[in-house]
Every structure is written in structure tokens, then in C-alpha cells.
C-alpha positions in Angstrom: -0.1 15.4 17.3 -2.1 18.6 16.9 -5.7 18.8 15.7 -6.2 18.4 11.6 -5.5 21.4 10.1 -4.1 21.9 6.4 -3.5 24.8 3.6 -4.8 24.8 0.4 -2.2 23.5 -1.8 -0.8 25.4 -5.3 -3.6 24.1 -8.2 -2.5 21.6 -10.4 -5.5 22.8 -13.5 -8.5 24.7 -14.0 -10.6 22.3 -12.2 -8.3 22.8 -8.7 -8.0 26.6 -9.3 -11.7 27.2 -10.0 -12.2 25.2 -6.5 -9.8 26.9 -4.3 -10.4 30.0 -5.9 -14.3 29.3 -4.6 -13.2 28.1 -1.1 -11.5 31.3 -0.4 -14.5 32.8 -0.8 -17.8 33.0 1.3 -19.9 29.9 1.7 -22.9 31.1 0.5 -21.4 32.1 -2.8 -22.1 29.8 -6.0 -19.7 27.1 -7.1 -20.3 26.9 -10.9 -20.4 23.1 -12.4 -17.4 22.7 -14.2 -19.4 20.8 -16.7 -18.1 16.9 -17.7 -14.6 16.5 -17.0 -12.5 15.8 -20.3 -9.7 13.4 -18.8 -8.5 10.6 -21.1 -6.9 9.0 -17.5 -9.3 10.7 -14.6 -7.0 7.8 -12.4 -4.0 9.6 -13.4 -5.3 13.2 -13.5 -3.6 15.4 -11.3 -6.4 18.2 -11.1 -9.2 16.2 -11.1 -7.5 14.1 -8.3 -6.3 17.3 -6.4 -9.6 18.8 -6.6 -12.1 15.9 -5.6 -8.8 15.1 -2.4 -9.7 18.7 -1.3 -13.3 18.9 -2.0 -13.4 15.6 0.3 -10.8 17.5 2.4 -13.7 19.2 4.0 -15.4 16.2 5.5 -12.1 15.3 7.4 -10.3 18.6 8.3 -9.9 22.6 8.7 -8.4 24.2 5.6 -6.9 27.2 6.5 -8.9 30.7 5.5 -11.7 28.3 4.3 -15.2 28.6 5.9 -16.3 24.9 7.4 -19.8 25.7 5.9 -18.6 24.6 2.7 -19.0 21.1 3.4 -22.6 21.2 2.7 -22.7 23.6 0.0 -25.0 22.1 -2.8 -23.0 24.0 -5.1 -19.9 22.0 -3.7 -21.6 19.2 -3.7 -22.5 19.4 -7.2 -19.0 20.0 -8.4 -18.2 17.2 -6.7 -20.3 15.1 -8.2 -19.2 16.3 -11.6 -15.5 14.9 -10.4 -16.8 11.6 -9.0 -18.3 10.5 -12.2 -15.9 10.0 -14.6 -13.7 8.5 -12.0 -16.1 6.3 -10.6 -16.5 5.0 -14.0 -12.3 4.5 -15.1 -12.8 2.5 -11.6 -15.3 0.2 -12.8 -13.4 -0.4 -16.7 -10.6 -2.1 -14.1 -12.6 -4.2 -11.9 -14.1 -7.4 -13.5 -18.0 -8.4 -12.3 -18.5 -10.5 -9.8 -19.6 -14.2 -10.8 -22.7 -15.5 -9.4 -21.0 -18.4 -7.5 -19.0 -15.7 -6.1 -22.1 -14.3 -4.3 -22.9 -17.4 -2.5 -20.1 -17.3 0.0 -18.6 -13.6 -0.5 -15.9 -14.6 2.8 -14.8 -17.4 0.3 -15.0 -15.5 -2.5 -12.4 -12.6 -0.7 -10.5 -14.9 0.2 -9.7 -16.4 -3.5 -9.6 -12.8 -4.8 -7.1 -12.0 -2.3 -4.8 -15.6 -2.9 -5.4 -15.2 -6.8 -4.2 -11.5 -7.3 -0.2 -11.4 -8.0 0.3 -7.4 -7.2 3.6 -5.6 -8.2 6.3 -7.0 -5.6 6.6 -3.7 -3.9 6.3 -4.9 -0.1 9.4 -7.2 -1.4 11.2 -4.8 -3.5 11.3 -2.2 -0.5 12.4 -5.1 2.1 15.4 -6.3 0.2 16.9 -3.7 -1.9 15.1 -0.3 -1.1 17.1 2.6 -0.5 16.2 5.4 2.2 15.1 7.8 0.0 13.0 5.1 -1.1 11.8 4.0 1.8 10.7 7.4 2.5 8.8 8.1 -0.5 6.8 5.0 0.5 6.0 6.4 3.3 5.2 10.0 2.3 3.1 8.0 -0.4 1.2 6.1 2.8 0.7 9.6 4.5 -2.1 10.3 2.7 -4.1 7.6 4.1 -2.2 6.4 7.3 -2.8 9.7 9.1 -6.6 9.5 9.0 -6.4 5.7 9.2 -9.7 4.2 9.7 -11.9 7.0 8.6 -13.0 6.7 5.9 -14.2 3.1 6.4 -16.1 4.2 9.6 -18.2 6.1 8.2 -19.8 3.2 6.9 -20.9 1.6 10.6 -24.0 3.6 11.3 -25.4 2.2 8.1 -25.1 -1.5 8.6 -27.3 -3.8 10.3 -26.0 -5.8 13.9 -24.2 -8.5 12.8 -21.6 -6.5 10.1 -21.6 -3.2 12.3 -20.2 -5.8 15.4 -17.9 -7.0 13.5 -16.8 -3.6 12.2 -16.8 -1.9 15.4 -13.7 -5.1 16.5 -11.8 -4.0 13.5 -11.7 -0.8 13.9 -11.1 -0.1 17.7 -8.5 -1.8 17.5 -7.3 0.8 14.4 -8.2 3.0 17.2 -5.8 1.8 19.6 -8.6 0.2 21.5 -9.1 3.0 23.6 -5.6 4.3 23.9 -5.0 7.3 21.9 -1.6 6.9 21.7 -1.9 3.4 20.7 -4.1 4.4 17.7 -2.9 3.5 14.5 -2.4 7.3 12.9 -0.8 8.3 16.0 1.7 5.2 15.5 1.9 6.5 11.9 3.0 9.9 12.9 5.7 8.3 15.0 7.2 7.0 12.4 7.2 9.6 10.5 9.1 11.3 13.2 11.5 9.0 13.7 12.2 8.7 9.8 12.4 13.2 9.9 9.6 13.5 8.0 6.9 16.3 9.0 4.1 14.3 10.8 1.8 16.8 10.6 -1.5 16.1 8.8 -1.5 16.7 5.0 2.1 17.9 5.4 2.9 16.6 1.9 -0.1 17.4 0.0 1.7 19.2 -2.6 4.5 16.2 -3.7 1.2 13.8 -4.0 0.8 12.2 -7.1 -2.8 11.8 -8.6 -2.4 7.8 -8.4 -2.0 8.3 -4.6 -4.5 10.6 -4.2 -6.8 8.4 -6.1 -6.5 5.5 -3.7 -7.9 7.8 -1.1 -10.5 9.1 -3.1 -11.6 6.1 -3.9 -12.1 4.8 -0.5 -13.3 8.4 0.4 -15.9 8.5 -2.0 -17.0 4.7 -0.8 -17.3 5.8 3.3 -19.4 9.1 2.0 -21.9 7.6 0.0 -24.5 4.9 1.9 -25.2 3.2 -1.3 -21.5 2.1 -1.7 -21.0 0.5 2.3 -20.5 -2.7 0.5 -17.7 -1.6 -1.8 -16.7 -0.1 1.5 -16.6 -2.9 3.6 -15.5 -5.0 0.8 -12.3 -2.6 0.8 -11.6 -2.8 4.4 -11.8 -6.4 4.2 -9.3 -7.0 1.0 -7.0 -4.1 3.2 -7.0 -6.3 6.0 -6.6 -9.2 4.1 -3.7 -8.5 2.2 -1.7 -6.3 5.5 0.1 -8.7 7.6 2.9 -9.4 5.0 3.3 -6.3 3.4 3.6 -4.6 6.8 6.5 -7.3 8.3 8.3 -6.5 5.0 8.4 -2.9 5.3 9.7 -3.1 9.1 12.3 -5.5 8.0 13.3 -3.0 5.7 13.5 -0.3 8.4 15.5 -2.9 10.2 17.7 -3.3 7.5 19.0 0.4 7.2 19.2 0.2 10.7 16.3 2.1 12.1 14.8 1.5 15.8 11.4 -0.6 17.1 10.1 2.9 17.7 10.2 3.6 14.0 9.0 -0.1 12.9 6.4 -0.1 16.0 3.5 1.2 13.4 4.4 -2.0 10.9 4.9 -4.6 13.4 1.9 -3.7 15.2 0.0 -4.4 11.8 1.7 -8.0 11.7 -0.2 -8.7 14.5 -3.7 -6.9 14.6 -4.4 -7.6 10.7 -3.8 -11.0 10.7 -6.6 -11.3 13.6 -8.8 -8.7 11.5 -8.4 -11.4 8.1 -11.7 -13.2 9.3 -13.4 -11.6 11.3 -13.4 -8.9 8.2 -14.4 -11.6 5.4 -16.5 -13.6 7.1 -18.4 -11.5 10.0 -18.3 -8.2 8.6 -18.3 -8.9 4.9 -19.8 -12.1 4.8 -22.3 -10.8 7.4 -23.1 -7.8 5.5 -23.8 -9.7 2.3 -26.1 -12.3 4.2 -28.2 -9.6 5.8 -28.4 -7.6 2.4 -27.8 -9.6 -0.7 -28.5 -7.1 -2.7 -24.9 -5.5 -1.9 -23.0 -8.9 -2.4 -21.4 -7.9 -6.0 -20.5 -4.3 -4.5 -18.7 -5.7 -1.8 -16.4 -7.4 -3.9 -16.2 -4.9 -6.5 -14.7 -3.2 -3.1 -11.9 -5.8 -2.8 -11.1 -5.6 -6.4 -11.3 -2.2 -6.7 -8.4 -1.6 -3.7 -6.3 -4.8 -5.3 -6.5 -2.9 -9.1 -5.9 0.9 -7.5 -3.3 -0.6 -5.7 -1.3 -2.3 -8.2 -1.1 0.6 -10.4 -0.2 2.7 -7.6 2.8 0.2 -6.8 3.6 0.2 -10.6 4.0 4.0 -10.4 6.6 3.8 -7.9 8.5 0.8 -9.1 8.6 2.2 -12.5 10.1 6.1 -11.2 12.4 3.9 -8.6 13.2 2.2 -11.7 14.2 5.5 -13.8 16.2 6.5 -11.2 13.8 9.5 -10.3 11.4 10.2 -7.5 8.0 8.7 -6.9 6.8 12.0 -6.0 6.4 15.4 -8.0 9.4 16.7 -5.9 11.5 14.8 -4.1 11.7 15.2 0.1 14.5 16.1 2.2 13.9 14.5 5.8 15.3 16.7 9.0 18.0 15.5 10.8 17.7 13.7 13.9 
């Protein structure tokens, strides 16, 4: 798999355009604040979410004909900021405070969260009855995220204390294929991608994204980037660990099912496995750790679990809901090469 390198993709509003008009641009050149966004939905905002995906873009890859000194541009920054507001507050309106018994044990408290929330039966849906094209969508949807798996959550390690960064450190190398690049979860990804005849490459379908997909990743994005949100981070990573193992046996039985190979389901079946070792050492060293060395972040961590459960449900709904129409899950439907 080649080193991260995308395009910028077509604008979806004025926000996107006045951004990528920018990055073509010289870094030293101002960025003017695009003021307070007016979005009745910023969840379900196509150029807001296009435009804080690429603005973030710039911590994680190369954009083509775009100067890598834009990362730190305050005037980038600052536009940024404009962006992350208003969804940072839609965010919040979905997730409910945490109780104060909930912040005595925060590893017991995940783990009700994650047994009490129903979620949109997708992982089922796609096992029994989903069609190829359906199947593929899912996992053009997944792309976003599942080629820069574990990311975004590390940024959080160099800001926690011993006992939570330990714990975080076991998670994650074994996201990293423990060593083994081509063990590595993204890698694995790719592969499957591959073997489905979809483009592996990073950012590949930026363009057919969905806001409500690119909102998951912003989300979590927006978590890693800023230190005074590693609990809703680590909150996240728990809940995603959490809630993996049957999700990810479902969706390799449903590979199985239209007759695909172990090399294709490898990614999911590894996940069975791995994830359903993370489940404690997640709630209970890394989140529960966190929250007994800073208390102060307790209610932020599981506003992180919440926040993934809510983003992810209506995220699932969107799907079901085109599957439903009969129409794509995507703003243009993908064609996979042949093997």
C-alpha cells in the first residue's frame, strides 16, 4: 500500500470551495473566517462535513498541489474552529449527561452503556440478507476510518498518565499488527478492499462520502486533536472496542455467504478475536484508569462512548433507510473492478 496521498475532492458549498480555493494557494496567505456556520443539521451537512474532513486531512496526509505548511496556519486553524463549533454542539444535543453514580466506576458504567444501547440491526441486516452492492457500500462507508485505523485515537497517548497510556499502548499495537506491518489493521483493511475490487488506495472514495460518514470521523478526529477531549477519546475507543467483536463476525459471515475467501474476511475475523481481548483492558485499565488518575475527565469519557453509540446509529439509519429505498448509501453508487 503506497504512502497517504489524496486530491482535493469537487466542493460540496461555499464553505468547501472557499477552503480548497485557499489550499491551492500559498501557506502564508490568509484564510478568512467564514463567520458562524448557518446549518440547521451541521451532522448532516455535506460542506461543513467535507470541509472540517479536509481541513483535518492535513494532520493525516499529503493533498496533492497543497503546501504541508498549511497544517499550522492560524488562519486554518481558525476556520477550523469556526466548523468545529456548531458541530461539537449538534454532538452534545444527542448525548445525554453522565449521572453521578456513573462516575464512580466509569468501566461499569461502559459496560451498561454498551449492554443498554439497542443500535439499528445493521451488523445483522448485512449478515443475513445483504446484497453485494450492499456489502460494498458498507465497506466504502468503513474506508474512511479503517484505512487510518488507530489514528486518531493515538494521538491521545502522549497526554495520559502511566497507567491509561499502558493500557492504550496494548490496544493499539495490536491495531498495529503488533509489530508486523502487514498484520496492521489498515493494511488488512486494504486487503479487503482488494479482494472485494474496490480501489484500496487512501481516500480513494472521498468524493461518494456522505456527510454522516464523514461526521463519524470527524468526530473522533476532532477528539485525538484536542488534549482537553482525551477522555471523550478514550471513552470512544473503549465503546469501539466494546461493541466490535459481533458486528465484525457478522460482516465476515456475510462475505462468506456471497461466497467470498478468508483473505477477504481476514480483516473481520481478526477483529473477533483482538477486540474481544481489547473489551477490558479498554473499560477498565485504560478508561477506568484514566478516570481514576483524573476525575475531572470521568463525564467526558463517557460522553465519548455515547457520543460513538449516537453518531453511529444515525449513521446505520442512513444506510438502512437508502438500502431500504432501493437506492445507494452513497452520493454515487461504485462499480468494483473485476477480479
Amino acid at each position: 500500500m503506497a504512502g497517504r496521498l489524496i486530491e482535493l475532492p469537487a466542493p460540496r458549498g461555499p464553505l468547501s470551495e472557499q477552503l480548497f480555493e485557499a489550499l491551492e494557494g500559498p501557506a502564508h496567505a490568509r484564510l478568512a473566517s467564514p463567520g458562524v456556520p448557518d446549518s440547521a443539521d451541521p451532522i448532516a451537512d455535506e460542506d461543513l462535513q467535507l470541509a472540517l474532513y479536509v481541513a483535518y486531512e492535513l494532520h493525516y496526509t499529503s493533498i496533492r498541489g497543497v503546501d504541508e505548511r498549511w497544517e499550522w496556519s492560524p488562519s486554518l486553524l481558525s476556520f477550523r474552529g469556526a466548523l468545529e463549533r456548531p458541530f461539537e454542539e449538534a454532538v452534545a444535543e444527542m448525548v445525554p449527561p453522565a449521572e453521578a453514580a456513573e462516575l464512580e466506576s466509569v468501566g461499569a458504567a461502559l459496560q451498561t452503556i454498551v449492554a443498554e444501547d439497542p443500535g439499528p440491526p445493521l451488523s445483522r441486516y448485512i449478515e443475513t440478507q445483504g446484497t453485494r452492492g450492499q456489502v460494498l457500500e458498507h465497506v466504502v462507508h468503513r474506508s474512511a476510518y479503517q484505512l487510518k485505523e488507530a489514528d486518531p485515537h493515538s494521538w491521545a497517548i502522549p497526554r495520559l498518565s502511566p497507567r491509561p497510556k499502558a493500557a492504550m499502548l496494548e490496544v493499539q499495537f495490536d491495531e498495529y499488527g503488533g509489530g508486523n506491518a502487514e498484520r496492521m489493521h489498515s493494511v488488512l483493511f486494504a486487503k479487503t478492499m482488494e479482494g472485494l475490487g474496490l480501489d484500496p488506495e487512501y481516500g480513494a472514495y472521498l468524493d461518494r462520502l456522505p456527510a454522516v460518514t464523514l461526521a463519524s470521523v470527524n468526530m473522533l478526529t476532532g477528539f485525538g486533536l484536542h488534549r482537553r477531549r482525551r477522555g471523550a477519546a478514550l471513552g470512544h475507543l473503549a465503546a469501539f472496542e466494546m461493541t466490535s467483536s459481533i458486528p465484525n463476525r457478522r460482516y465476515g459471515n456475510a462475505l462468506r455467504r456471497l461466497g467470498y475467501s478468508a483473505e477477504v474476511t481476514h480483516f473481520y475475523d481478526e477483529h473477533v478475536e483482538a477486540d474481544a481481548v481489547h473489551e477490558n483492558i479498554a473499560a477498565w485499565d485504560m478508561a477506568g484508569g484514566l478516570a481514576a488518575d483524573e476525575p475531572e475527565v470521568a463525564a467526558d469519557i463517557l460522553f465519548g462512548a455515547r457520543a460513538l453509540l449516537q453518531v453511529e446509529a444515525r449513521w446505520a439509519s442512513h444506510l438502512m433507510a437508502a438500502w431500504e429505498e432501493g437506492e445507494t448509501s452513497l452520493r454515487a453508487p461504485v462499480v468494483p473492478v473485476p477480479a
